[in-house]
Kinemage of the C-alpha trace (Angstrom):
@kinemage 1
@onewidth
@group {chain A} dominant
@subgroup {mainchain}
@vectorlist {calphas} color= white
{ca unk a 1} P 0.000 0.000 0.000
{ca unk a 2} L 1.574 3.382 -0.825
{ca unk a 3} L 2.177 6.067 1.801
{ca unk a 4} L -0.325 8.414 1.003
{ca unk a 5} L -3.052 5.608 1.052
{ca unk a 6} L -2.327 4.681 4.417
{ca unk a 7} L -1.995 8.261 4.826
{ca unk a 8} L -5.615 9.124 4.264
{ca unk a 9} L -7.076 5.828 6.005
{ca unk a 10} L -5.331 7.096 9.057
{ca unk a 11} L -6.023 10.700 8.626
{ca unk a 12} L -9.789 9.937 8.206
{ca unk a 13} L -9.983 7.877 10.936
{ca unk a 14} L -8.231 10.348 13.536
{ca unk a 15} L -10.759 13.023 12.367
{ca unk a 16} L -13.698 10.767 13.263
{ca unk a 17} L -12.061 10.117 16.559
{ca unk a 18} L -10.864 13.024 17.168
{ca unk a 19} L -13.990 15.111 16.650
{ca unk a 20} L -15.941 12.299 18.507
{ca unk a 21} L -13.747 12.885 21.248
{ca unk a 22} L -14.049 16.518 21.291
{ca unk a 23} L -18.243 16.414 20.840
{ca unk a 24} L -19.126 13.795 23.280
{ca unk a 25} L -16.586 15.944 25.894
{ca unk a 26} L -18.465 19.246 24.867
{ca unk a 27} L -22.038 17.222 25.191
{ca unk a 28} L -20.768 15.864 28.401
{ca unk a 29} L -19.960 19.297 29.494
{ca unk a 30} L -23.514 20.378 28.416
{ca unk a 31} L -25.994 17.746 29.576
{ca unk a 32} L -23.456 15.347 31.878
{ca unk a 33} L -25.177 16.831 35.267
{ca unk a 34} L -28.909 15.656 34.033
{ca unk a 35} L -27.949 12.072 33.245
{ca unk a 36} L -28.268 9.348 35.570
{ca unk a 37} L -27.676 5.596 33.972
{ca unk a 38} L -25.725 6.972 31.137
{ca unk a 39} L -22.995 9.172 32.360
{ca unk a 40} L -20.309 6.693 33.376
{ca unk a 41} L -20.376 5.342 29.597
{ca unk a 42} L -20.254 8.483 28.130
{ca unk a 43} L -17.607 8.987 29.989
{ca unk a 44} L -15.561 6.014 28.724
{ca unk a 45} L -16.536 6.337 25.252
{ca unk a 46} L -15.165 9.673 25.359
{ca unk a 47} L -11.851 8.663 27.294
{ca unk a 48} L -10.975 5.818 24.589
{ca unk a 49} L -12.135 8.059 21.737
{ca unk a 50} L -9.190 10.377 22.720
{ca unk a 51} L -7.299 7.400 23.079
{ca unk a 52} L -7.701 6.348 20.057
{ca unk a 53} L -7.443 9.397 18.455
{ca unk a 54} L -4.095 10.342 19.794
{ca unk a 55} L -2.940 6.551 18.693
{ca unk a 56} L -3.783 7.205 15.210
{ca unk a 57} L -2.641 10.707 14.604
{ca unk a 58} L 0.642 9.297 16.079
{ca unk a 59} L 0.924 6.801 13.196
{ca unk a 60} L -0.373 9.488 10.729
{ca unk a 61} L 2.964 11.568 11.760
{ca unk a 62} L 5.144 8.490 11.543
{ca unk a 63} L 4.037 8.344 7.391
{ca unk a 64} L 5.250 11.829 6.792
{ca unk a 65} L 8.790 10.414 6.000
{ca unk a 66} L 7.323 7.762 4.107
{ca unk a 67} L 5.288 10.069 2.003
{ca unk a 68} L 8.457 12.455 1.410
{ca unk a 69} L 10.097 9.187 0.061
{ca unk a 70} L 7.064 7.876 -1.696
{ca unk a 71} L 7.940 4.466 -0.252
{ca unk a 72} L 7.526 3.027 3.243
{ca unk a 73} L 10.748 2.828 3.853
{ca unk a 74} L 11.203 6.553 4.462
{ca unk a 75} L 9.565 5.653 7.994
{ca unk a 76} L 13.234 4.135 9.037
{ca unk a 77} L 15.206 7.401 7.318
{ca unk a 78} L 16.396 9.333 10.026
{ca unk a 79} L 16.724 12.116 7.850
{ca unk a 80} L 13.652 12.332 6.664
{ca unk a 81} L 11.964 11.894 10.348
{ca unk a 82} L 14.397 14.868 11.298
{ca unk a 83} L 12.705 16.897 8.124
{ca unk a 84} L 9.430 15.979 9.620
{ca unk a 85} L 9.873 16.748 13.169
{ca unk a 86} L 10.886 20.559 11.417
{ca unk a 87} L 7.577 20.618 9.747
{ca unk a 88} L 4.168 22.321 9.841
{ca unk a 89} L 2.848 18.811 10.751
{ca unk a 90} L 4.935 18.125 14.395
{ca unk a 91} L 3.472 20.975 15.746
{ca unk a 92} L -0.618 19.957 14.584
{ca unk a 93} L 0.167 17.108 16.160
{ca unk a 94} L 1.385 18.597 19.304
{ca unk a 95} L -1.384 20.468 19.343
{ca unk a 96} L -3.873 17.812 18.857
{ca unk a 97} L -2.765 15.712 21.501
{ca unk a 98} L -2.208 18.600 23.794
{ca unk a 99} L -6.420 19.113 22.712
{ca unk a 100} L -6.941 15.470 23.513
{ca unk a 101} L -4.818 15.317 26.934
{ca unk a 102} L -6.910 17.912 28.344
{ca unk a 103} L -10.263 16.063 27.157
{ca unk a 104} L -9.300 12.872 28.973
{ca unk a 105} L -8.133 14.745 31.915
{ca unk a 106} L -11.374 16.767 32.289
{ca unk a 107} L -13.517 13.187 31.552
{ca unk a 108} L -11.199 12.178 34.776
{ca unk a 109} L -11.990 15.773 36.818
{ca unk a 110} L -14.716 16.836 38.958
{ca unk a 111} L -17.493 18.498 37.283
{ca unk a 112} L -16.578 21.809 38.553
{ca unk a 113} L -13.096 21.613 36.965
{ca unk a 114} L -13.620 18.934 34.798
{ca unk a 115} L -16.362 21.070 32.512
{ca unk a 116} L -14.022 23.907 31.201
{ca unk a 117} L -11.142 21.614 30.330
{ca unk a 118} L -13.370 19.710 27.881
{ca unk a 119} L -14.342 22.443 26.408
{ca unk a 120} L -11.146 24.434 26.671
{ca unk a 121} L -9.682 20.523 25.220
{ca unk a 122} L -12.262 20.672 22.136
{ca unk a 123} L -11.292 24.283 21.411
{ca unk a 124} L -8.051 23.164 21.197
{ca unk a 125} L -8.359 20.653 18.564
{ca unk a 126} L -10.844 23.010 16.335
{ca unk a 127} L -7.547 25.640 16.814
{ca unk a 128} L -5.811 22.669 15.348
{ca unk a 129} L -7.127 22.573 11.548
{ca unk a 130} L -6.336 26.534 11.212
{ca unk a 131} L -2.268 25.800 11.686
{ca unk a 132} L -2.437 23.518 8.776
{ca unk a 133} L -3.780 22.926 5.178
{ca unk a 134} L -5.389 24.905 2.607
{ca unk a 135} L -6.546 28.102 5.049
{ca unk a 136} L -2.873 28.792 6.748
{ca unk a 137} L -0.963 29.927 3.458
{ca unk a 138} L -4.011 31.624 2.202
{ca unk a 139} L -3.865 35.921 2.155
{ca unk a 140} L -7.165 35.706 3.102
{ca unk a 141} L -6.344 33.402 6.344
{ca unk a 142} L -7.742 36.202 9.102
{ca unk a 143} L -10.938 35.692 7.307
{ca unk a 144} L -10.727 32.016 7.294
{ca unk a 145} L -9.191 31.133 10.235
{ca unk a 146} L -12.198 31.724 12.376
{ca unk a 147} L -14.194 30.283 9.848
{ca unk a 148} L -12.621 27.036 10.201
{ca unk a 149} L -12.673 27.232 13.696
{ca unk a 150} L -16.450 27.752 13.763
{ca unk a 151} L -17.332 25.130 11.125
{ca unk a 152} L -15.026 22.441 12.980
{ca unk a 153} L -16.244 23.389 16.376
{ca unk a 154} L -20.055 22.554 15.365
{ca unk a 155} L -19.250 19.667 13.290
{ca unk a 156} L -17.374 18.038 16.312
{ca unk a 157} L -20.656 19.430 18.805
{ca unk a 158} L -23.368 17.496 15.976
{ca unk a 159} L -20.971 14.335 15.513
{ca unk a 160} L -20.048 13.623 19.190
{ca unk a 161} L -23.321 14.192 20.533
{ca unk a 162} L -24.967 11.482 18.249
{ca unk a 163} L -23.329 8.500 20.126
{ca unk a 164} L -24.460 9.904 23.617
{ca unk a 165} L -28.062 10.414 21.903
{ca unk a 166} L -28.147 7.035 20.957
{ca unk a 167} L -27.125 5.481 24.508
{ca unk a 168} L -29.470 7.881 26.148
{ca unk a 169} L -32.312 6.618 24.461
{ca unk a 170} L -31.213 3.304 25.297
{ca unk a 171} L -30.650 3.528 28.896
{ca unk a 172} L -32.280 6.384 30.508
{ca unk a 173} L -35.972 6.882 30.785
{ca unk a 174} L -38.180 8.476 28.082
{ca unk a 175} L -39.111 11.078 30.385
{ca unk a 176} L -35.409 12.312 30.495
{ca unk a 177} L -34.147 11.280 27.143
{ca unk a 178} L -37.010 13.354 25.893
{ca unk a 179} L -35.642 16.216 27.906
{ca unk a 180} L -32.457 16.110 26.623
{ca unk a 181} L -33.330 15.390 23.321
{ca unk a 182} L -35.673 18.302 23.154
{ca unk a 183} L -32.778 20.464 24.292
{ca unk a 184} L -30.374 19.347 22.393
{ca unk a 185} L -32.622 19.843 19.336
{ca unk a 186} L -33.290 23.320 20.332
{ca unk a 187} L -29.327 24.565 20.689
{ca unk a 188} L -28.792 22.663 17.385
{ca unk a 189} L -31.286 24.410 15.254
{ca unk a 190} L -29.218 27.589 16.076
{ca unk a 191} L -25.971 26.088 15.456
{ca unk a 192} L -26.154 23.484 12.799
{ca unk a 193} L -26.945 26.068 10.051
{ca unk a 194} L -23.579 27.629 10.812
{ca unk a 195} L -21.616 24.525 9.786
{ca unk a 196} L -23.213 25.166 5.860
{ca unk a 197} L -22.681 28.761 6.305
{ca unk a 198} L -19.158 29.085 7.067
{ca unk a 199} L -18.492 25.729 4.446
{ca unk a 200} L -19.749 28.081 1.973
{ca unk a 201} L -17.885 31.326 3.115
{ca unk a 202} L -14.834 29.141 3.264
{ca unk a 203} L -15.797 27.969 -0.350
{ca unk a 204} L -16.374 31.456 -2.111
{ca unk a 205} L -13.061 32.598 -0.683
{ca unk a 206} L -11.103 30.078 -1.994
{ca unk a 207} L -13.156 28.775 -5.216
{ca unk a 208} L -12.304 31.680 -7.535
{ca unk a 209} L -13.802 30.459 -10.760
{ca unk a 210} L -16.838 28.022 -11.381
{ca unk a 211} L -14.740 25.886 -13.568
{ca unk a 212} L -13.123 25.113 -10.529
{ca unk a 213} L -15.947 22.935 -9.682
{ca unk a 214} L -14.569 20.379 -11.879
{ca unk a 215} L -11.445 19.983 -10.190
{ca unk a 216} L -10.591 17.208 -7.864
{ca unk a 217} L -10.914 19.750 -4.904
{ca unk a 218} L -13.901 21.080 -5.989
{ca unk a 219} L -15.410 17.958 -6.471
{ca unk a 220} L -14.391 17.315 -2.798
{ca unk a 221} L -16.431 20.419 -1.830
{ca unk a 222} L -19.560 19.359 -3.569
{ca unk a 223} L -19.422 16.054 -2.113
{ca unk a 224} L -19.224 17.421 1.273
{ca unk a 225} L -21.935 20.358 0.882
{ca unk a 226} L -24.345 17.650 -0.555
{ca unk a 227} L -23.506 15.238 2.509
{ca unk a 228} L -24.509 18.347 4.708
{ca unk a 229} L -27.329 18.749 2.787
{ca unk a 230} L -28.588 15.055 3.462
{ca unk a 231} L -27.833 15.538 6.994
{ca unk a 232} L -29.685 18.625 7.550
{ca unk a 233} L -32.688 16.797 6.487
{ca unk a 234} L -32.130 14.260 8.891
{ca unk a 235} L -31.716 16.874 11.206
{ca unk a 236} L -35.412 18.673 11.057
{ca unk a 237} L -36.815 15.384 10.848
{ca unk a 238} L -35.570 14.591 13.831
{ca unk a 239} L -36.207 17.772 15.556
{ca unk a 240} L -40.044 17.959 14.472
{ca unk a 241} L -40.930 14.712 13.896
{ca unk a 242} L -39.052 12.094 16.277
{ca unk a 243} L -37.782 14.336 18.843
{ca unk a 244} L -41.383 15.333 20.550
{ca unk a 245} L -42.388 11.894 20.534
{ca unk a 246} L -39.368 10.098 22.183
{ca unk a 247} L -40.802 11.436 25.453
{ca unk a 248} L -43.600 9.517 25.026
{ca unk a 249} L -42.051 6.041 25.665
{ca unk a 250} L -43.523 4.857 22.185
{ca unk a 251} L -40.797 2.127 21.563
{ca unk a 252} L -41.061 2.745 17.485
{ca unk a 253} L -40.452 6.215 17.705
{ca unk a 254} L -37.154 5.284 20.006
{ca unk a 255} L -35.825 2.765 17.166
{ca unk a 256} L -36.249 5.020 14.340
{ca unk a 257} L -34.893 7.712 16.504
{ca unk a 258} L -31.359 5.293 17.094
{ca unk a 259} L -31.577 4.256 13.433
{ca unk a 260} L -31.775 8.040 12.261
{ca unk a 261} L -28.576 8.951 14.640
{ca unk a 262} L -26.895 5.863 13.272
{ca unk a 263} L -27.619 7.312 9.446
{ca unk a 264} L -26.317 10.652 10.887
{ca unk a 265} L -23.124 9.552 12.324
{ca unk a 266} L -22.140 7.368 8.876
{ca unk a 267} L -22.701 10.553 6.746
{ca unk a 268} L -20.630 12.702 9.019
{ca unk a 269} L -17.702 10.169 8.863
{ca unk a 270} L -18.058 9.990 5.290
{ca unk a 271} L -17.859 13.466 5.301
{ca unk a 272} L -14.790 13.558 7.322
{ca unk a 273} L -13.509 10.855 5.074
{ca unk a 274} L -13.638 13.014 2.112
{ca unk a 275} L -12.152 16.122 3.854
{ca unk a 276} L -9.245 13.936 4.605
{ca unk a 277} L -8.535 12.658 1.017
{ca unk a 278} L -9.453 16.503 -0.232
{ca unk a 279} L -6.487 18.010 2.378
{ca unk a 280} L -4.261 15.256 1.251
{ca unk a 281} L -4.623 14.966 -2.523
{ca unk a 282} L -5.998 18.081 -3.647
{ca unk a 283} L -6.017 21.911 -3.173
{ca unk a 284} L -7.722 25.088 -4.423
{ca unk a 285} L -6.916 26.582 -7.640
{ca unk a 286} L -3.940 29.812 -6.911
């Protein structure tokens, strides 16, 4: 398998547990207090997410020397590790684990200390994405910096709170999962928007030309505003439909409910797939 095929495997999967890390700690640090049966799994998920995550952004490092040599064998040339330890990359990834140590150690904390290091953890890893990639040698990048920033940080809120969704319905009582649902609902119509909005800020600034469509990044972009576009659907059908009714106890409702967050969470990660191979393989037009 080349380099930069292992490269994007590993790169896609960090971002899905990476921003589930980050989400389920900022959903935590949102609901964690109302939840009864449910909190001490949340809890782990999100500890072995950042696990996990750090694991696999680790071995996405170790292939930058094997992707300078187009051959794995660059992973055992010192002088090409010493080139990557110099690059923009090392300090992402110090970043990102930085992000992720302060997650697990505010899963670990007491809720009155342990709250503001998840978020301060997830804000972190949305800082992340701005040091690297398409946005940080743009002239524009004041512009899209906090763009990026906003667009990850929502993405990583909608995505990590789908697995605690699902386990709430599952374990706590209709009564409360309604609750939470109903609230969660609520701060997401406000904020889920803003994930298409600043994707197509983001996009104007650095799609020039329409033709541009048709390139391989372009492509990329219409792949990913079209998976938003599915998911956004989803999304009002579960705030006006299946949301108000979970409360209810009606144990139909509850399985489409789970089977609608399952269809959620496989779009975002294919989503997150493609924005890996798109920051790998391909880049705006100059």
């Amino acid at each position: 398998m080349r380099p930069d095929t292992l490269s994007v495997i590993l790169r896609s999967a960090s971002f899905i547990a990476m921003l589930q890390a980050a989400g389920t700690a900022l959903f935590i640090a949102m609901f964690g207090r109302r939840l009864v049966a449910s909190r001490a799994l949340l809890r782990r998920i999100t500890s072995l997410s950042a696990i996990l995550a750090a694991v696999l952004l680790m071995g996405q490092y170790a292939l930058e020397a094997a992707r300078m040599a187009d051959d794995m064998a660059g992973i055992i040339d010192p002088a090409l590790q010493r080139m990557a330890m110099h690059s923009a990359s090392s300090v992402v990834l110090g970043v990102r684990l930085l992000g992720l140590l302060i997650i697990a150690i505010g899963i670990g904390g007491r809720a009155e200390f342990g709250s503001p290091l998840r978020v301060i953890g997830a804000i972190i890893i949305a800082v992340s994405f701005m040091l690297t990639g398409h946005t940080a040698a743009h002239p524009l990048r004041f512009v899209l910096a906090p763009l990026l920033i906003l667009h990850v940080m929502i993405v990583a809120f909608w995505f990590g709170a789908l697995p605690p969704l699902y386990v709430i319905c599952t374990r706590e009582s209709p009564a409360l999962a309604g609750q939470v649902t109903g609230t969660f609902s609520k701060v997401a119509l406000w904020l889920v928007p803003g994930i298409l909005i600043a994707g197509l800020l983001m996009g104007f600034v650095l799609i020039r030309r329409l033709a541009d469509l048709r390139s391989g990044y372009g492509l990329s972009l219409l792949a990913k505003f079209l998976g938003f576009a599915c998911l956004m659907g989803l999304a009002a059908l579960n705030k006006w439909r299946l949301g108000p009714a979970i409360s209810a106890g009606d144990p139909l409702t509850l399985r489409a409910f789970r089977r609608s967050l399952g269809l959620e969470y496989v779009l975002i990660a294919a989503v997150l797939s493609v924005t890996a191979l798109m920051t790998t393989f391909y880049s705006p037009a100059p």
